[in-house]
Structures are given as structure tokens and as C-alpha cells.
PDB file of N, CA, C and O in Angstrom, chain B, residues numbered from 101:
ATOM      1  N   UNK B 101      15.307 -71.317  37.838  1.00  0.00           N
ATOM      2  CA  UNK B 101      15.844 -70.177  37.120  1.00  0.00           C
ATOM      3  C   UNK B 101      15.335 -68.904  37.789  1.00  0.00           C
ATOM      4  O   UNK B 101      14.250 -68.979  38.364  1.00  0.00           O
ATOM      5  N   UNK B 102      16.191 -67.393  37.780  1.00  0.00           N
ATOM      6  CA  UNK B 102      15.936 -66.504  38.649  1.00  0.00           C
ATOM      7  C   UNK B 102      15.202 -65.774  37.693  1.00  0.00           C
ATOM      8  O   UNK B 102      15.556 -65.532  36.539  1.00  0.00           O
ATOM      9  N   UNK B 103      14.231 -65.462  38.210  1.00  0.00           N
ATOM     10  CA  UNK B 103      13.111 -64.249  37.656  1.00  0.00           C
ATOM     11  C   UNK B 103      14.221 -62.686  37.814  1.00  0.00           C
ATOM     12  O   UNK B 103      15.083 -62.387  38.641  1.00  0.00           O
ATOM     13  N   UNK B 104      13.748 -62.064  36.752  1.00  0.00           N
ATOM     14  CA  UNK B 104      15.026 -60.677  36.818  1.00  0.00           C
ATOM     15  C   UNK B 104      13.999 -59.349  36.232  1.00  0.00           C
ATOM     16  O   UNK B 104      14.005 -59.299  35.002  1.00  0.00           O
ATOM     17  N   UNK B 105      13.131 -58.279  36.903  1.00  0.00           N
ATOM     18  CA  UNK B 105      12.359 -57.688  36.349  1.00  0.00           C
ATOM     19  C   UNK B 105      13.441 -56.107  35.909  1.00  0.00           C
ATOM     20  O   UNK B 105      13.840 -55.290  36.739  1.00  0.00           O
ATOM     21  N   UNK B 106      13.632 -56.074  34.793  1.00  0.00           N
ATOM     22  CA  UNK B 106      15.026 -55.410  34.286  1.00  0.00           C
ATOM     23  C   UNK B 106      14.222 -53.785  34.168  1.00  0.00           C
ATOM     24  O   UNK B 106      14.268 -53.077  33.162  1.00  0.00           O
ATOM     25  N   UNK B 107      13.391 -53.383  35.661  1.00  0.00           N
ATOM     26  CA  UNK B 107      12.958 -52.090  35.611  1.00  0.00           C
ATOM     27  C   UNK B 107      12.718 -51.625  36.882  1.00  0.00           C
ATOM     28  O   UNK B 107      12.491 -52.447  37.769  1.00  0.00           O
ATOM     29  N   UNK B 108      12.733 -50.202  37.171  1.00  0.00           N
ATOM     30  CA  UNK B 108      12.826 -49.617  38.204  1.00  0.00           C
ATOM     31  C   UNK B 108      11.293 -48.797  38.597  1.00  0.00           C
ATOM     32  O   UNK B 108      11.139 -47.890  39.415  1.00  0.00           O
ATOM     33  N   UNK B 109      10.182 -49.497  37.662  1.00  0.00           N
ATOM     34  CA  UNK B 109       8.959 -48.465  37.935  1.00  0.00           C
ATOM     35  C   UNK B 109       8.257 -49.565  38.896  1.00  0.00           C
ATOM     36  O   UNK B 109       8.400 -50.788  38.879  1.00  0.00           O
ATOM     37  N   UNK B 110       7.335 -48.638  39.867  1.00  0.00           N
ATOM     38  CA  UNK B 110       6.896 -49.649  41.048  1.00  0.00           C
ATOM     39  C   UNK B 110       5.826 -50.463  40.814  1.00  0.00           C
ATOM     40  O   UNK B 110       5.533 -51.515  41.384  1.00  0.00           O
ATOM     41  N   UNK B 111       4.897 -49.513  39.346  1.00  0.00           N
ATOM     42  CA  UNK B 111       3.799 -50.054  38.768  1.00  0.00           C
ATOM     43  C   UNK B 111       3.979 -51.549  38.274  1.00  0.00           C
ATOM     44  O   UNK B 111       3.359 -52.547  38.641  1.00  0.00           O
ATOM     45  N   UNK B 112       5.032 -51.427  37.306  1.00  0.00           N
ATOM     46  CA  UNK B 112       5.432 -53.037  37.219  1.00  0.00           C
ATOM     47  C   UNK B 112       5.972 -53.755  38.113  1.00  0.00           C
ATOM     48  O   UNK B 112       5.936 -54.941  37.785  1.00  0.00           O
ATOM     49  N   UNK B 113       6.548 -53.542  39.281  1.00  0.00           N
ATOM     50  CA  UNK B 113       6.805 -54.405  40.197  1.00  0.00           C
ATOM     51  C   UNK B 113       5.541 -54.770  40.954  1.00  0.00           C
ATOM     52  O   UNK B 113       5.430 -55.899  41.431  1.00  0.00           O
ATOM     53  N   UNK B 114       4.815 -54.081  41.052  1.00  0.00           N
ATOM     54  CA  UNK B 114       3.232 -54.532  41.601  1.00  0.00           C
ATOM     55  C   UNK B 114       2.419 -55.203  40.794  1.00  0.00           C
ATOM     56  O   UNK B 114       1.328 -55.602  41.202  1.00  0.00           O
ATOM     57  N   UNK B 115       2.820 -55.403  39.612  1.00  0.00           N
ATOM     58  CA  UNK B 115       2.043 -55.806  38.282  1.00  0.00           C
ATOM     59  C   UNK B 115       2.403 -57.104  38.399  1.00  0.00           C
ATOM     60  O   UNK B 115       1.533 -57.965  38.271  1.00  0.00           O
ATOM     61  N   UNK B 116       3.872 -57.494  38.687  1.00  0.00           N
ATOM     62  CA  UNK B 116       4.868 -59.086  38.595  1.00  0.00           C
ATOM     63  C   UNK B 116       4.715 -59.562  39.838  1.00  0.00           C
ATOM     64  O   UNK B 116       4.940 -60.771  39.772  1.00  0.00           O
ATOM     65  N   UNK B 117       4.426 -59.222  41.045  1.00  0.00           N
ATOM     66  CA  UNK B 117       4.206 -59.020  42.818  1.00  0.00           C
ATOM     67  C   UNK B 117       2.453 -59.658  42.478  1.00  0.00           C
ATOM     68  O   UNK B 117       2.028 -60.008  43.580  1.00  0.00           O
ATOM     69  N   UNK B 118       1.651 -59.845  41.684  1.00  0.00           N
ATOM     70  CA  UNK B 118       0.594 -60.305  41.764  1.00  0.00           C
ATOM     71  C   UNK B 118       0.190 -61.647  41.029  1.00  0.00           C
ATOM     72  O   UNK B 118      -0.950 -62.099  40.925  1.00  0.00           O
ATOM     73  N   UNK B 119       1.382 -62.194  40.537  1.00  0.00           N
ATOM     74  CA  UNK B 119       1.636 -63.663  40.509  1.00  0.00           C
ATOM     75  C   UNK B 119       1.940 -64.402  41.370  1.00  0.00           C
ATOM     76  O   UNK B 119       1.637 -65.595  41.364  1.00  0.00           O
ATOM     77  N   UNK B 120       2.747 -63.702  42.478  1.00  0.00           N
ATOM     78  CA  UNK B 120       2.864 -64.976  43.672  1.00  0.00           C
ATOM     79  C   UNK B 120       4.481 -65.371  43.198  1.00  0.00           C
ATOM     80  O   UNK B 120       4.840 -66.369  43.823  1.00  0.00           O
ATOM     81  N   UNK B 121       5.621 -64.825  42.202  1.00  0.00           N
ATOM     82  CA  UNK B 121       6.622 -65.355  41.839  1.00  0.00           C
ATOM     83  C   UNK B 121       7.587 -64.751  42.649  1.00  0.00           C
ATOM     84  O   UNK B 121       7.425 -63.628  43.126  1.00  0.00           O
ATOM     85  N   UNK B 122       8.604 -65.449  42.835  1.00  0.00           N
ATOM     86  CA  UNK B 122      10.118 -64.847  43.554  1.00  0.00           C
ATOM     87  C   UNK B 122      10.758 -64.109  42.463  1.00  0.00           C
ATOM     88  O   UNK B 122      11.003 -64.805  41.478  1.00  0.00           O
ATOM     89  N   UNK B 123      11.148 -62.662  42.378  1.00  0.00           N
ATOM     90  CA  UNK B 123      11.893 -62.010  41.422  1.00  0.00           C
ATOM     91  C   UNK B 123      13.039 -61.363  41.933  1.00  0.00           C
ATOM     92  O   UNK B 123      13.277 -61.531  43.129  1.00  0.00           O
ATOM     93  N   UNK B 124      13.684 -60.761  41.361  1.00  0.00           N
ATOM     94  CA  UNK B 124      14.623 -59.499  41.644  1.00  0.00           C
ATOM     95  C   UNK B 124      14.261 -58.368  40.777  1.00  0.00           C
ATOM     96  O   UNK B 124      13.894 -58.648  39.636  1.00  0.00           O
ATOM     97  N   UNK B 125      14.308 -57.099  41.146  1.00  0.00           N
ATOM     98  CA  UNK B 125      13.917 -56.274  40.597  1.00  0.00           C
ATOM     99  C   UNK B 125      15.337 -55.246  40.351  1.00  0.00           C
ATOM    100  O   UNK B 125      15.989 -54.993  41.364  1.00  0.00           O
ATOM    101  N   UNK B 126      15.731 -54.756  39.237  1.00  0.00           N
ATOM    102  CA  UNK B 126      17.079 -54.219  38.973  1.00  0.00           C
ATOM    103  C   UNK B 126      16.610 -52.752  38.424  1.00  0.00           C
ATOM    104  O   UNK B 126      15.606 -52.821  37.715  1.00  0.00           O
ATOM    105  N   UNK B 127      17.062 -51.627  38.584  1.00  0.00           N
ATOM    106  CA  UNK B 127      17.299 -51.009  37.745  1.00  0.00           C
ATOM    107  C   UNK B 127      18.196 -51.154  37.034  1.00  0.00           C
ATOM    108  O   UNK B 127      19.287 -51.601  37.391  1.00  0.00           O
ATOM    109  N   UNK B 128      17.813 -50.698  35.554  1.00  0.00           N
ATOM    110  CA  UNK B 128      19.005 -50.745  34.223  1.00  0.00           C
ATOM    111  C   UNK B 128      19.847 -49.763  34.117  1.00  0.00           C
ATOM    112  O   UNK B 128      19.290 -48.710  34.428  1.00  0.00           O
ATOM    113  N   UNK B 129      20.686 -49.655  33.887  1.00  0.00           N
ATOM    114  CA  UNK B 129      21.588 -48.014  33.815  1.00  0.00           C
ATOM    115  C   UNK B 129      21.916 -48.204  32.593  1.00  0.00           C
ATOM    116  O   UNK B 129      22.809 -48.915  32.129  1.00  0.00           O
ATOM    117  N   UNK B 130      20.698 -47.135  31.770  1.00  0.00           N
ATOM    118  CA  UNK B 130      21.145 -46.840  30.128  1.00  0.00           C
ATOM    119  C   UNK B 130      20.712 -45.976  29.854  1.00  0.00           C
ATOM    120  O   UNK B 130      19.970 -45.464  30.692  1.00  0.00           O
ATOM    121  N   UNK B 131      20.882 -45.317  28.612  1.00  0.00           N
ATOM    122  CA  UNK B 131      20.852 -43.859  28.594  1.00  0.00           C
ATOM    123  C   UNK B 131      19.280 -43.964  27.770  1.00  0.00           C
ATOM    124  O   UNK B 131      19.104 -44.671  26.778  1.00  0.00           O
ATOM    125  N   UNK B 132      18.342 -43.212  28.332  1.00  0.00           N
ATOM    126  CA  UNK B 132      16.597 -43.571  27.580  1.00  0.00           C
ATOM    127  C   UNK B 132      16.426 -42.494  26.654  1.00  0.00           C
ATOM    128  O   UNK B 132      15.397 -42.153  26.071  1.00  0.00           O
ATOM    129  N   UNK B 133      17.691 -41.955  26.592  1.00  0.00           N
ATOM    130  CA  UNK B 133      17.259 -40.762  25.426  1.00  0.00           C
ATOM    131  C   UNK B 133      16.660 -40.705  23.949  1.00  0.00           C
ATOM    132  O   UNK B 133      17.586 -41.049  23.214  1.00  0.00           O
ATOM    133  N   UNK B 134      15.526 -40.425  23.178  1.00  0.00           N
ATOM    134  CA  UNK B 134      15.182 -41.071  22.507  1.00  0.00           C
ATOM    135  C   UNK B 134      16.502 -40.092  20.731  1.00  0.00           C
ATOM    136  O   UNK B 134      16.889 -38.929  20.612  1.00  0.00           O
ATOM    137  N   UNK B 135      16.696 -41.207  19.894  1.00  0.00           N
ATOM    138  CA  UNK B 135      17.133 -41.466  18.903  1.00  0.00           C
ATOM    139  C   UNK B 135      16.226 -40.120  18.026  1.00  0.00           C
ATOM    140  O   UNK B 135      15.013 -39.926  18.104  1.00  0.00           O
ATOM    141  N   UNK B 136      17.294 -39.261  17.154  1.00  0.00           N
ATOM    142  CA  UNK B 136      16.426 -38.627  16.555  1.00  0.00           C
ATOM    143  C   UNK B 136      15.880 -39.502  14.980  1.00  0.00           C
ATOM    144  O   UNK B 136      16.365 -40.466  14.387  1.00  0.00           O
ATOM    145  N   UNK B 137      14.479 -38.498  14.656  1.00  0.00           N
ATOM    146  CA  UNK B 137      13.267 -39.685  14.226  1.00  0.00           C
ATOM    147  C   UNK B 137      12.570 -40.709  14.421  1.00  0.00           C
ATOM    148  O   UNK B 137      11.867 -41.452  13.737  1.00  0.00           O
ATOM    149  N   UNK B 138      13.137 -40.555  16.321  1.00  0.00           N
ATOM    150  CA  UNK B 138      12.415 -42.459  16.506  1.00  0.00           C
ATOM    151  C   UNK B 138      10.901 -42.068  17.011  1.00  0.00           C
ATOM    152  O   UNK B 138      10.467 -41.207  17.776  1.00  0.00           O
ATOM    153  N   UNK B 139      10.250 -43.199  16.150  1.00  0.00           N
ATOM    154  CA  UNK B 139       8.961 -43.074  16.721  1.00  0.00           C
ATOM    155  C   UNK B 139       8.097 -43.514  17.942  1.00  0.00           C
ATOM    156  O   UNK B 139       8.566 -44.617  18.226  1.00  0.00           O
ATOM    157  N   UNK B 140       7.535 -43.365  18.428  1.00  0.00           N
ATOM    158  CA  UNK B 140       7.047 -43.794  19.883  1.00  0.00           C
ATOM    159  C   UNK B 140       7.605 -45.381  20.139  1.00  0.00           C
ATOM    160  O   UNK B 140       8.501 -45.797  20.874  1.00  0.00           O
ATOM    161  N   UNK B 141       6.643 -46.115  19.168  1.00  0.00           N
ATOM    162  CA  UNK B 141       6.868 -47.647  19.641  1.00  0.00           C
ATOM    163  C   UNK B 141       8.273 -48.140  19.141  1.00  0.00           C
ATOM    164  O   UNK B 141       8.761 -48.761  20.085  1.00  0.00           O
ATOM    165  N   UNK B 142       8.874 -48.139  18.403  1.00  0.00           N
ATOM    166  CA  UNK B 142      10.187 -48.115  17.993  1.00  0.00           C
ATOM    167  C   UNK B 142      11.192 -47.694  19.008  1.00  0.00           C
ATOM    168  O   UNK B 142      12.299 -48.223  19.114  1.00  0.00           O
ATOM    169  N   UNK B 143      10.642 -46.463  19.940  1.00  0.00           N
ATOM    170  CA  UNK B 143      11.369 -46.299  20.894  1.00  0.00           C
ATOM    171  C   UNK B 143      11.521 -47.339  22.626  1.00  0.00           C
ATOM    172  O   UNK B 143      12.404 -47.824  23.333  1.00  0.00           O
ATOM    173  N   UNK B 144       9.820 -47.192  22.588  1.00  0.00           N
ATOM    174  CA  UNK B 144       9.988 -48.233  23.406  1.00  0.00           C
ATOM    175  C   UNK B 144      10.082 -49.639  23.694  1.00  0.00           C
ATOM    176  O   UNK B 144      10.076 -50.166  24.806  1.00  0.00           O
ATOM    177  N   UNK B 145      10.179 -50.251  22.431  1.00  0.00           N
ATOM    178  CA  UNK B 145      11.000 -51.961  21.557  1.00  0.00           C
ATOM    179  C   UNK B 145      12.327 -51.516  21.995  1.00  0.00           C
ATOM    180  O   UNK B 145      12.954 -52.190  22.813  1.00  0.00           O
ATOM    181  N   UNK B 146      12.756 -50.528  21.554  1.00  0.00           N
ATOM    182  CA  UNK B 146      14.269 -50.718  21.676  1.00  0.00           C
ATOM    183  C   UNK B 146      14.437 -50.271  23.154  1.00  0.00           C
ATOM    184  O   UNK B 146      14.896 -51.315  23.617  1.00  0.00           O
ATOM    185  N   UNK B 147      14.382 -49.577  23.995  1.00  0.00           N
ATOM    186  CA  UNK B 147      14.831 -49.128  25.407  1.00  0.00           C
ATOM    187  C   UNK B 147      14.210 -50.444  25.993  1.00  0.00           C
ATOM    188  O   UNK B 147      14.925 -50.952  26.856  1.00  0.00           O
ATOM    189  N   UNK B 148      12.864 -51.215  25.682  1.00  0.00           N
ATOM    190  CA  UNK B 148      13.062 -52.866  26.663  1.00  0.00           C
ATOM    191  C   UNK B 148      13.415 -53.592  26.402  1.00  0.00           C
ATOM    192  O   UNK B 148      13.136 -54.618  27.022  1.00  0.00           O
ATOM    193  N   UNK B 149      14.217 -53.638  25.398  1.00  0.00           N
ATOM    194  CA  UNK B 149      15.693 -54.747  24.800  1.00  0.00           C
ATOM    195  C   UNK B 149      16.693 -54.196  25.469  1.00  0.00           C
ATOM    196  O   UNK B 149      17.333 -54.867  26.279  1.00  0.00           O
ATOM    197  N   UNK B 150      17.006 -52.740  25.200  1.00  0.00           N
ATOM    198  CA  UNK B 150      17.970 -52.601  26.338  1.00  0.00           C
ATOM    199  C   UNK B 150      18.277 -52.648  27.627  1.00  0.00           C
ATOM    200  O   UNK B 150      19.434 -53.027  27.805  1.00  0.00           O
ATOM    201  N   UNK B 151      17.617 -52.380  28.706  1.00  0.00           N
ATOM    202  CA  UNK B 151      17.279 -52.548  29.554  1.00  0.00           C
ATOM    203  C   UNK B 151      16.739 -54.124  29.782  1.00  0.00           C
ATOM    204  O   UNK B 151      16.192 -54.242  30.878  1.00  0.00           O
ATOM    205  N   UNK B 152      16.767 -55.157  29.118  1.00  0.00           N
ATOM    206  CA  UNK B 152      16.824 -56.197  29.388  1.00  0.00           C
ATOM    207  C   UNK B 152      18.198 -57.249  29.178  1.00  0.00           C
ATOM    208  O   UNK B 152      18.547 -58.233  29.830  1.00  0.00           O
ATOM    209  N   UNK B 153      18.822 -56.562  27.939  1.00  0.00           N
ATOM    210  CA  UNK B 153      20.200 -56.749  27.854  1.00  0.00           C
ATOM    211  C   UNK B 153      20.841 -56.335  29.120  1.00  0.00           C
ATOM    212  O   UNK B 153      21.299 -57.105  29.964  1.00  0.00           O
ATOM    213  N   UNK B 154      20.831 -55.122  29.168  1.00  0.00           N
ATOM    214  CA  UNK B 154      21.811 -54.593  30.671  1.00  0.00           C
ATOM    215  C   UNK B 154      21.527 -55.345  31.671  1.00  0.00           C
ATOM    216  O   UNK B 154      22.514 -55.743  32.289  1.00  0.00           O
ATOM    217  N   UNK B 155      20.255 -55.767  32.147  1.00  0.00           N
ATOM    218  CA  UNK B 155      20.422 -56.915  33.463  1.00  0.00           C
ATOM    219  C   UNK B 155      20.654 -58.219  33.427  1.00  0.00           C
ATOM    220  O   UNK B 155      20.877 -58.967  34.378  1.00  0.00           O
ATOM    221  N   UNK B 156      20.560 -58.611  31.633  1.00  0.00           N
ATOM    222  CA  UNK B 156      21.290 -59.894  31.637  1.00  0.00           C
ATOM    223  C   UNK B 156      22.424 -59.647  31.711  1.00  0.00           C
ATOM    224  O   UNK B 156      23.002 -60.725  31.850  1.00  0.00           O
ATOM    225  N   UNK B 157      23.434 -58.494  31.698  1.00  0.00           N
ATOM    226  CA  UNK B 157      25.155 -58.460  31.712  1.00  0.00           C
ATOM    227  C   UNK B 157      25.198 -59.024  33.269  1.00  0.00           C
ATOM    228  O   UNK B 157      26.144 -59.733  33.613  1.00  0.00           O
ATOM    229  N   UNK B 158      24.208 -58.708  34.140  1.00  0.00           N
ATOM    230  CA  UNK B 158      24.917 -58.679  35.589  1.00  0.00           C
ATOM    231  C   UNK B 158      23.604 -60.101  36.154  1.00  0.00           C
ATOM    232  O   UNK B 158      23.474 -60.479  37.318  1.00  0.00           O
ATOM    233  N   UNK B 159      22.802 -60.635  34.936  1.00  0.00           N
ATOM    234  CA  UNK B 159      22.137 -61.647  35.805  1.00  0.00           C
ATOM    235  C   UNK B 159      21.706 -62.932  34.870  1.00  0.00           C
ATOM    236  O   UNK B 159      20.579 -63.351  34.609  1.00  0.00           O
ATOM    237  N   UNK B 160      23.735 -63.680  34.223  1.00  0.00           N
ATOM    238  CA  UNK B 160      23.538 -64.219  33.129  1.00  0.00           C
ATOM    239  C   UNK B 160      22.569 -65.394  33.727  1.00  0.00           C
ATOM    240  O   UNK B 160      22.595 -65.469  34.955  1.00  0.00           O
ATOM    241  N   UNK B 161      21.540 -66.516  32.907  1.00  0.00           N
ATOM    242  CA  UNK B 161      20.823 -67.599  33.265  1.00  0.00           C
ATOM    243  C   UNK B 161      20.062 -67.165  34.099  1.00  0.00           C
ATOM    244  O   UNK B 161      20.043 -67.674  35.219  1.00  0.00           O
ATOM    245  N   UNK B 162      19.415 -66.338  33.839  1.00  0.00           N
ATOM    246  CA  UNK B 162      18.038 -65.898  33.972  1.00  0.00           C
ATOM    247  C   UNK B 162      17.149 -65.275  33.065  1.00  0.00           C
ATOM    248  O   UNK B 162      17.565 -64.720  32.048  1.00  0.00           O
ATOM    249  N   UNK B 163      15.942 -65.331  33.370  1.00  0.00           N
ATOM    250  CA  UNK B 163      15.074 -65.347  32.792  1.00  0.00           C
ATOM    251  C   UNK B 163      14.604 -63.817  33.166  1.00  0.00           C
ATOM    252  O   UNK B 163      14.134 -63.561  34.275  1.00  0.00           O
ATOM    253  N   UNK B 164      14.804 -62.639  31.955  1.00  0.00           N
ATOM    254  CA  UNK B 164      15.055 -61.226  31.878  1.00  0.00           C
ATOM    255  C   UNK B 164      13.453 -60.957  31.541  1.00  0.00           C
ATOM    256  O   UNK B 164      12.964 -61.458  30.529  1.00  0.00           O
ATOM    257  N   UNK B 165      12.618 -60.096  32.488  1.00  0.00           N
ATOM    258  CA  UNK B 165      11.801 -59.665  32.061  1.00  0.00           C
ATOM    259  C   UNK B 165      11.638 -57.829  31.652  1.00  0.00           C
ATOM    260  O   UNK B 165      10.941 -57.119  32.376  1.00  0.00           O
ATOM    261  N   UNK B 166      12.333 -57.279  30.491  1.00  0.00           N
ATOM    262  CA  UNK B 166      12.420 -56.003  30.101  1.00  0.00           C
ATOM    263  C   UNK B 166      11.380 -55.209  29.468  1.00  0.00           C
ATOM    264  O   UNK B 166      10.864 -55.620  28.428  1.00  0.00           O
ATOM    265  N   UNK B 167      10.906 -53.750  30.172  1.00  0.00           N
ATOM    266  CA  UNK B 167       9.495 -53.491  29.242  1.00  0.00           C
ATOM    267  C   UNK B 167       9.932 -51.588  29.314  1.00  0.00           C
ATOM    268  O   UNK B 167      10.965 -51.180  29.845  1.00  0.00           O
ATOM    269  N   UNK B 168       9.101 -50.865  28.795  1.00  0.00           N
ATOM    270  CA  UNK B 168       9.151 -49.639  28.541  1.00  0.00           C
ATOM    271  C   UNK B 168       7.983 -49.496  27.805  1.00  0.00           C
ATOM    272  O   UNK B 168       7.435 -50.200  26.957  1.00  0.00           O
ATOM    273  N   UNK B 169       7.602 -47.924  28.560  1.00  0.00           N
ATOM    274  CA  UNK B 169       6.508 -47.592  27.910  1.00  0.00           C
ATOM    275  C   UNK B 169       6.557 -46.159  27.140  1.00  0.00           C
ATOM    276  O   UNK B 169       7.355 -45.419  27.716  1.00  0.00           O
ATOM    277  N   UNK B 170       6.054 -45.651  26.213  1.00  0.00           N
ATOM    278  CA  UNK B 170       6.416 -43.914  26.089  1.00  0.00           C
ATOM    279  C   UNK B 170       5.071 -43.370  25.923  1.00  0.00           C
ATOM    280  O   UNK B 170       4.206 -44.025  25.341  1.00  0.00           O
ATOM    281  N   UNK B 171       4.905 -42.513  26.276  1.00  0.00           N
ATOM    282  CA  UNK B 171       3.583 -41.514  26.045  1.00  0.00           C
ATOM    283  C   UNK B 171       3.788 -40.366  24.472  1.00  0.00           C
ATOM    284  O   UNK B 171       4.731 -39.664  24.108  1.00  0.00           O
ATOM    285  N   UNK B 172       2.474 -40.623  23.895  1.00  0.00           N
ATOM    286  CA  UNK B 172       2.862 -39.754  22.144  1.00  0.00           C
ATOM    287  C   UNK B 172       1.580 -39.211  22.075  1.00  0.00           C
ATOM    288  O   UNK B 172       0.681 -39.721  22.742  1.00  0.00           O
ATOM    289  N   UNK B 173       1.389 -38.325  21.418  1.00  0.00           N
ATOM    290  CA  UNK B 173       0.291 -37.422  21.003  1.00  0.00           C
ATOM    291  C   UNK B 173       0.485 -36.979  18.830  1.00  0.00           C
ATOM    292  O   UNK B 173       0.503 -35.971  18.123  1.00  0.00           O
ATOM    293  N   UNK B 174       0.563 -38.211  18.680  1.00  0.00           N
ATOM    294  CA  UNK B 174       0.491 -37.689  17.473  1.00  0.00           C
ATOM    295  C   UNK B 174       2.119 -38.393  17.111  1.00  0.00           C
ATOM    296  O   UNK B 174       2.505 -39.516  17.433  1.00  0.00           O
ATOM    297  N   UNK B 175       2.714 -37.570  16.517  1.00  0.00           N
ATOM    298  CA  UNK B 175       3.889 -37.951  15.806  1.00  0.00           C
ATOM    299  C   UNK B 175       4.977 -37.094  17.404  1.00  0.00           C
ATOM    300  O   UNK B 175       6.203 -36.981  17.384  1.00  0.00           O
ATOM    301  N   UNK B 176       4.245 -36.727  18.345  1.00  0.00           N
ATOM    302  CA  UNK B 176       4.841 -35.793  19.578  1.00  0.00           C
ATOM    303  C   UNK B 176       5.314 -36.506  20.576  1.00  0.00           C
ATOM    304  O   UNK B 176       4.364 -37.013  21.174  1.00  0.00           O
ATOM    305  N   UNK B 177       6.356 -36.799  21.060  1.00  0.00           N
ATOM    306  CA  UNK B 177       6.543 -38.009  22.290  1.00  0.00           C
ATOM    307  C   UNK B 177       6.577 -37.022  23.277  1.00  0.00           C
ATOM    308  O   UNK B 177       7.054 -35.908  23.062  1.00  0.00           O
ATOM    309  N   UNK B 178       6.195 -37.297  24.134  1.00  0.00           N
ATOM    310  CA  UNK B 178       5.922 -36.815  25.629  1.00  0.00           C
ATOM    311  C   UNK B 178       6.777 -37.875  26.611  1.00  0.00           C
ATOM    312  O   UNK B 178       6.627 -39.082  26.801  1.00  0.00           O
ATOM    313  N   UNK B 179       8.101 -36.542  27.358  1.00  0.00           N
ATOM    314  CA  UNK B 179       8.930 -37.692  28.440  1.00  0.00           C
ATOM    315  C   UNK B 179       8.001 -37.448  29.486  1.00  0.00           C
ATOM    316  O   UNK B 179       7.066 -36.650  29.560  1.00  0.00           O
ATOM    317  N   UNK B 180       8.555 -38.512  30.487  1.00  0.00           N
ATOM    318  CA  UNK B 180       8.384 -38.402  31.822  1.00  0.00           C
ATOM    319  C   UNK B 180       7.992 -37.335  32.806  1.00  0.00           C
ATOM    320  O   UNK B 180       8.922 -36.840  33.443  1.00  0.00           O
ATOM    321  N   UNK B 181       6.325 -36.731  33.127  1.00  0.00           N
ATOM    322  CA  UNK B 181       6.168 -35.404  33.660  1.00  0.00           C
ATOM    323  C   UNK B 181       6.923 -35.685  35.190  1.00  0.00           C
ATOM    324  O   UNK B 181       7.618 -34.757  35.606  1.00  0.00           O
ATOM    325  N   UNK B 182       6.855 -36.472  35.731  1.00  0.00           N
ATOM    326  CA  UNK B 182       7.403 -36.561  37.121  1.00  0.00           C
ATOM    327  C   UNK B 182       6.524 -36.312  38.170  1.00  0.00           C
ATOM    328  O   UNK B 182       6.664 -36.964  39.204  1.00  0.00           O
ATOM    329  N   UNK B 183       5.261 -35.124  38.043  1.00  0.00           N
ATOM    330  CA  UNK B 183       4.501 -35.212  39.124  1.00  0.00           C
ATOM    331  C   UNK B 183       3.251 -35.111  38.005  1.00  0.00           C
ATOM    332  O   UNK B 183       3.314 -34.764  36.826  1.00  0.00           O
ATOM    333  N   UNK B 184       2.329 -35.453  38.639  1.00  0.00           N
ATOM    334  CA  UNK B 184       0.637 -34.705  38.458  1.00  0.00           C
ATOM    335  C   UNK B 184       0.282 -33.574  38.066  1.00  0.00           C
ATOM    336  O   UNK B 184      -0.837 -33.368  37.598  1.00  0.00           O
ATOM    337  N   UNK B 185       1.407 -32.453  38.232  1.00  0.00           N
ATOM    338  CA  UNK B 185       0.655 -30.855  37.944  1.00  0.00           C
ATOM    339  C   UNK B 185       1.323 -31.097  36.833  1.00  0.00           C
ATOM    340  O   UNK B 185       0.637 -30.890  35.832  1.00  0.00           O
ATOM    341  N   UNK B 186       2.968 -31.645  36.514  1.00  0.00           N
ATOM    342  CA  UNK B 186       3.818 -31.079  35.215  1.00  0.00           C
ATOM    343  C   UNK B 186       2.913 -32.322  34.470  1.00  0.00           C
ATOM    344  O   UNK B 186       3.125 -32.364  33.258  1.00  0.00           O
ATOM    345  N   UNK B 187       2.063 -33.216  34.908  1.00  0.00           N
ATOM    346  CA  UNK B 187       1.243 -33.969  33.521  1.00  0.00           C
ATOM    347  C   UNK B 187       0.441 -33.167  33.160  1.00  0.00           C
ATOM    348  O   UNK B 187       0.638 -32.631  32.070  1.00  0.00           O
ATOM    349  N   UNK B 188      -0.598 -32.847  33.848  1.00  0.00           N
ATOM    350  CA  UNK B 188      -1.311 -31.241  33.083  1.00  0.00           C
ATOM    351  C   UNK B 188      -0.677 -30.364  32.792  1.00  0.00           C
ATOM    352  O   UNK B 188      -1.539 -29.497  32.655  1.00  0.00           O
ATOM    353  N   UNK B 189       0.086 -29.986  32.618  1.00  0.00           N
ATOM    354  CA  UNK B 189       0.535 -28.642  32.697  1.00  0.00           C
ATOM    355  C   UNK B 189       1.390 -28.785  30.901  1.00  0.00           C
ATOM    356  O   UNK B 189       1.606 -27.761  30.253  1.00  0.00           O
ATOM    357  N   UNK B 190       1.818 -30.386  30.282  1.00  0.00           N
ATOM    358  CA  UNK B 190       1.965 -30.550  29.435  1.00  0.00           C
ATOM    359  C   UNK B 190       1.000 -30.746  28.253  1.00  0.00           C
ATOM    360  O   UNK B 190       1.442 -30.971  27.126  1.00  0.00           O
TER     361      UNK B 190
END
């Protein structure tokens, strides 16, 4: 059965790359925008169901590994800074 890592961050591909397993690595194309009132973990349950759904559309009989993480400060979700200065700088 084909290993399917249903994410595009390199951290987890280096994370699944230290088992020694044959995978494919996919990005998901879905929209990560978060739901208004959703709370951190609620958000990221649902975006690694999705993103694991979406690569089972294109990789049926396999074995989908989907994850997401979000950064929160309170009831405050914090997206994606993109570099090092915009993480401080938030």
C-alpha cells in the first residue's frame, strides 16, 4: 500500500524521511482559511481531514497521512509569519 503524506511543509517530510519508509509527498489544494469562531484545535482537526481527504481524491488505496498545525495565544490564532522577523514582529 502507497504511503501518501497529504502536506507540503518540509518539517514533516523530514519528520516521515526518518523512518526509512517509501512515501509520496502531495500538496493539498484547499482553502486553510479559518471558519469564523473556530477555535485553534478545531481548526486544525478539520484542515488535516481535509487535506487528507483531498489526497485521497487523487491517491484512492492508500494509506493518507494528513496533519496541520495552528499557532494561538489565547483565544488569538496567529497565521503563518512566513519569515523570522514577521514571527517577532507579531
Amino acid at each position: 500500500m502507497q504511503l501518501v503524506l497529504a502536506s507540503s511543509s518540509a518539517y514533516r517530510k523530514k519528520q516521515l524521511e526518518t523512518l526509512g519508509l517509501p512515501f509520496t509527498c502531495v500538496k493539498p489544494d484547499i482553502d486553510e482559511s479559518r471558519i469564523n469562531n473556530e477555535n485553534a484545535h478545531d481548526m486544525a482537526v478539520r484542515l488535516a481531514e481535509e487535506k487528507a481527504r483531498a489526497a485521497a481524491e487523487k491517491f484512492p488505496n492508500s494509506l493518507i497521512i494528513g496533519s496541520d498545525q495552528t499557532v494561538a495565544f489565547g483565544e488569538l490564532i496567529l497565521g503563518k509569519p512566513g519569515s523570522f522577523d514577521a514571527a517577532v514582529d507579531t
